[in-house]
N, C-alpha and C positions, 0 to 999 in steps of 0.2 A: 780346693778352695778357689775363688776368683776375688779376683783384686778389681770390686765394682759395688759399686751400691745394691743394696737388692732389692729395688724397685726402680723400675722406668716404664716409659709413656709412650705412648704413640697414639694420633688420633686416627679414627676409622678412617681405612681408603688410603692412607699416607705411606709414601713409601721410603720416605727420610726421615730421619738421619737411622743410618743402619746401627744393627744392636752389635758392638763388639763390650768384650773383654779380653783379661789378662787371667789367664789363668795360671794356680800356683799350688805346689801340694801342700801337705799337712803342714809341714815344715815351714812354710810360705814361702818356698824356693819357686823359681819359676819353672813351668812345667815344659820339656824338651820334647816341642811337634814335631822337631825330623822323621820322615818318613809316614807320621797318620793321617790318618784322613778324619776329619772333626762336620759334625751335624749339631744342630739346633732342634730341641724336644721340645716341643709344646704341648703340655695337660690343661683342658679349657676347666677351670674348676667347679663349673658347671652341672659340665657332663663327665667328666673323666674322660673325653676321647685326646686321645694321643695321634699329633700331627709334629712329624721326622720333615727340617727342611734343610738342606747343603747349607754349611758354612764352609769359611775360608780360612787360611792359616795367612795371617798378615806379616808382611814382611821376612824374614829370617823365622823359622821354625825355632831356636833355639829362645826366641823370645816370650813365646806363650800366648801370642796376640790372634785372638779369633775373630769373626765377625759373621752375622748373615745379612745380606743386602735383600729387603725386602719387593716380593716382585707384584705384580697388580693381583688383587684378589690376596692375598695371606694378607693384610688388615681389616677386612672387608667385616666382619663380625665383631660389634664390642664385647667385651667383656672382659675377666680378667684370667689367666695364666698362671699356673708356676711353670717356668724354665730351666732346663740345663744342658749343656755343652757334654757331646757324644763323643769321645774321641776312641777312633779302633787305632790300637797299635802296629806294627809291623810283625808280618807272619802269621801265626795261626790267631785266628779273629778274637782279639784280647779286645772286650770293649770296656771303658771306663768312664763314668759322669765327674763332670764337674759342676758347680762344686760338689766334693767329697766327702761334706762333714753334715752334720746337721741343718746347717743354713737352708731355707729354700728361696727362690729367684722368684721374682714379680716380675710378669708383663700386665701390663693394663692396657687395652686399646679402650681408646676415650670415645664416645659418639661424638658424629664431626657436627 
């Protein structure tokens, strides 16, 4: 699960304000980053292509808080997205989406 609305905006070419959440499991406990390493999924609903871009573990890992800070060129295309948070766990390549459940995530880039 994430603990975020599931729709946000960004206009084309913009590279603020970066996309975080909190991410939580089923239980809506918060999800413990120690040790992973978490990516940003983007499916352009479109086309079906799938664009993988680094996200960060903000603050303390124990808190669930991710972000990707967007770089020039990844807004550059409007249209609109579903998204989800990649995180591989520690040791043998355990990968798991966020959110978990049914929900799907909205990006919309807006033409500027």
């Amino acid at each position: 699960m994430l603990n975020r609305p599931p729709h946000s905006y960004i206009h084309q070419g913009d590279t603020l304000p970066a996309l975080t959440g909190t991410l939580q499991n089923i239980d809506r406990s918060t999800v413990d980053l120690t040790g992973c390493t978490v990516s940003l999924e983007l499916t352009e609903m479109a086309t079906g292509v799938i664009t993988s871009l680094p996200a960060t573990i903000i603050n303390d890992g124990t808190l669930g808080q991710v972000a990707h800070q967007w770089q020039s060129g990844e807004t550059d295309v409007s249209g609109a997205y579903f998204y989800h948070w990649l995180v591989v766990w520690p040791g043998p390549t355990r990968p798991e989406s966020f959110p978990n459940d049914s929900r799907g995530l909205v990006l919309v880039v807006t033409p500027s």
